[in-house]
C-alpha positions in Angstrom: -15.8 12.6 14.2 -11.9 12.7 12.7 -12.0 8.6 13.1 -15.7 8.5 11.1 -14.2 11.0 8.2 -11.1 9.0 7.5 -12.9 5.6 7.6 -15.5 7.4 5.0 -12.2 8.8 3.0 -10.4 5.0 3.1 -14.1 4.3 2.0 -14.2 6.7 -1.2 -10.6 5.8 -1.8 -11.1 2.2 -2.1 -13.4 2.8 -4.7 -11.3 5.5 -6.2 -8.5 2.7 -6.4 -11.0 -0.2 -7.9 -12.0 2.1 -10.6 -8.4 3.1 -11.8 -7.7 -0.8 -11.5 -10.1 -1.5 -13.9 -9.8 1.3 -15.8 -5.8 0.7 -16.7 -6.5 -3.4 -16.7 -9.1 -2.6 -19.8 -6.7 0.1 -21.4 -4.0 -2.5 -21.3 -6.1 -5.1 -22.7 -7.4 -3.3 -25.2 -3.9 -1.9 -26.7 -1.6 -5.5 -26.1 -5.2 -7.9 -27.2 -7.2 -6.3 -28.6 -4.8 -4.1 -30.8 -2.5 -6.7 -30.9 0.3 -4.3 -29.4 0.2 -2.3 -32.4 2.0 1.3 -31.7 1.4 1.9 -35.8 -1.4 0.9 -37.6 -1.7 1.9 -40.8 -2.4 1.1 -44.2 0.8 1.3 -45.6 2.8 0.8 -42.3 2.3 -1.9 -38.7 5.1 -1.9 -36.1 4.4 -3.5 -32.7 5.8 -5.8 -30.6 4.8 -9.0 -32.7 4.6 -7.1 -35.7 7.1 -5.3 -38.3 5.5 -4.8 -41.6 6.3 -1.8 -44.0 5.5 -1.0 -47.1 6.9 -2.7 -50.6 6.7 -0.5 -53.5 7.3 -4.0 -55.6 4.7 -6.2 -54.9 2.2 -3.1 -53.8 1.7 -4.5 -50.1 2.7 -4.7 -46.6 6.4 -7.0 -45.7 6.7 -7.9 -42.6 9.9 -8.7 -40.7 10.9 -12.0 -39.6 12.4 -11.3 -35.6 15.2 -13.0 -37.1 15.7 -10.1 -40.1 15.7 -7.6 -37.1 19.4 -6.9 -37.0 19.7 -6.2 -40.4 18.2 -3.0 -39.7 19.6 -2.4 -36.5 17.2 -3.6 -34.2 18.8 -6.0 -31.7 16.5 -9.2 -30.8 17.1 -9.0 -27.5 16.3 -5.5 -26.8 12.4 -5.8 -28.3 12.4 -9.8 -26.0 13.0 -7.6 -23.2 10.3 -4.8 -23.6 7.8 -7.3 -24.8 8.3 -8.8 -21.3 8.4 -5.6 -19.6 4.9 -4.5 -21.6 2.7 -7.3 -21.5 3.5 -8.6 -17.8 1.6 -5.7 -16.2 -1.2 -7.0 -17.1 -1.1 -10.1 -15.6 0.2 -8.2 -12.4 -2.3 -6.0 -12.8 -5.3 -8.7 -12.9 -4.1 -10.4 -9.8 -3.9 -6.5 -8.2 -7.3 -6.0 -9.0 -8.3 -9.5 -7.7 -6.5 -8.4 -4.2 -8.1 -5.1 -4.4 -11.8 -6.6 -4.4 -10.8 -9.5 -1.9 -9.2 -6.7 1.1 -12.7 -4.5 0.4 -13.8 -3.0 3.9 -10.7 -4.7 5.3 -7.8 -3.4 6.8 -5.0 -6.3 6.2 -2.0 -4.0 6.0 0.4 -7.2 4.3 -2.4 -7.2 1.9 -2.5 -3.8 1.0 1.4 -3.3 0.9 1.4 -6.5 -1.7 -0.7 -4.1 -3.9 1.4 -1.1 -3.3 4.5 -2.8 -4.1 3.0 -4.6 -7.4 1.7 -1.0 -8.5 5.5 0.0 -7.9 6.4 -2.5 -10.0 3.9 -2.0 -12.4 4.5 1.8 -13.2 8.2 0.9 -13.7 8.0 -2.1 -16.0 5.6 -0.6 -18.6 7.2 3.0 -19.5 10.1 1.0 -19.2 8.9 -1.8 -22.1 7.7 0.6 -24.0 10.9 3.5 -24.0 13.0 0.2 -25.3 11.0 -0.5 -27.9 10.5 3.2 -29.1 14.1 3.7 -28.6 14.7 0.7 -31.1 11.7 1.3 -33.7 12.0 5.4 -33.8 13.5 5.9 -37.2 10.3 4.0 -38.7 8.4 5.9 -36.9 6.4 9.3 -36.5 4.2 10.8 -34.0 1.4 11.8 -36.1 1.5 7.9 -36.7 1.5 6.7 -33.6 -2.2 4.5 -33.4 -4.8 4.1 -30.3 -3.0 1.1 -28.7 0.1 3.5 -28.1 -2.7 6.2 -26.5 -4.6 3.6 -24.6 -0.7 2.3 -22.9 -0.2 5.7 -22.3 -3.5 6.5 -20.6 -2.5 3.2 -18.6 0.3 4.7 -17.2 -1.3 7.4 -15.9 -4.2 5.3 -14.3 -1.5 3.1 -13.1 0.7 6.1 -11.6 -3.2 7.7 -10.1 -3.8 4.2 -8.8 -0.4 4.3 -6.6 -0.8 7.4 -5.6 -4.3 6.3 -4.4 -3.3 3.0 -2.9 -0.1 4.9 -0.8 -2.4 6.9 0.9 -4.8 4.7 2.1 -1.9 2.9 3.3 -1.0 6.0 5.4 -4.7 6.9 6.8 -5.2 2.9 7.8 -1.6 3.0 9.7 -2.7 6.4 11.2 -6.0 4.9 12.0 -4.1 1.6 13.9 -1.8 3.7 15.8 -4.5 5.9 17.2 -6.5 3.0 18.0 -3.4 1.7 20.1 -3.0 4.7 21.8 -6.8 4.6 23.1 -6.3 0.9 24.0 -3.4 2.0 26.1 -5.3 4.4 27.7 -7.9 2.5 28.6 -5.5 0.2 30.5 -4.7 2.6 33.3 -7.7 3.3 33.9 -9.5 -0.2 34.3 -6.3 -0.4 36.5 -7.0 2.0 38.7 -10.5 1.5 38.7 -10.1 -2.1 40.2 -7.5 -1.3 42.5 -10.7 1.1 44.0 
């Protein structure tokens, strides 16, 4: 009865885990693709992590900022390189999670199931990581009442992503529980087939 429940559980968690992998994959595309990685979007003002337009008063229109023009306003080049990096690869880790995560349904492949762990890991370090860089370098343009979707739909990605590891670690936990009890009655058994032919 225990061994049926925690099957059903690893069951309703794969599912849980699929759902939060698509869920933060389609949050993610939507604020880096579809929003073009815009954390400001406004009329008069876009800063994001291919984008640096503000307002001139002269010609009545958005300027945008070369990369190159960065440091003149004290954003260093190398800093927003870095969190662009650290932003946008989660996606692509996340995609090939969410492959692995359909390809291991109803199986047990521990390896498998680690990889996914460890890229979740990875994944819920990297992004909040990206995207604390950038703020740290953009926050004097910036305001929280200003801050658009694409920065609520990264941060809701996060949380998925964080949900989705919490997930995945224990279902880790109830399919090693679930191997070492199976073990144990397969080392039981032994004896007594043993002593059942020695009769």
């Amino acid at each position: 009865m225990v061994l049926f429940c925690q099957k059903k559980l690893m069951h309703l968690l794969h599912l849980i885990i699929f759902f939060l992998a698509v869920g933060s994959v389609a949050l993610m595309f939507y604020a880096l693709l579809v929003e073009t990685g815009n954390i400001v979007n406004l009329p008069k003002k876009r800063i994001g992590f291919y984008n640096f337009c503000l307002w001139n008063e002269t010609i009545e229109d958005l300027q945008c900022l070369m990369i190159k023009d960065f440091e003149k306003i004290d954003i260093h080049q190398a800093v927003i390189a870095v969190a662009r990096v650290l932003v946008y690869c989660p996606l692509v880790i996340c995609l090939f999670s969410l492959h692995l995560i359909v390809h291991v349904q109803g199986s047990n492949d521990r390896m498998e199931w680690e990889l996914i762990l460890m890229m979740l890991g990875i994944t819920t370090i990297m992004l909040p990581g990206g995207l604390s860089l950038f703020l740290f370098q953009v926050w004097t343009w910036i305001q929280v009442s200003e801050l658009s979707v694409g920065f609520i739909a990264l941060a809701g990605a996060q949380v998925l992503l964080v949900l989705q590891l919490v997930a995945a670690a224990t279902y880790l936990k109830i399919s090693n529980s679930l191997e070492s009890i199976h073990k144990q009655g397969h080392h039981q058994m032994l004896p007594e087939s043993r002593h059942s032919f020695e009769k």
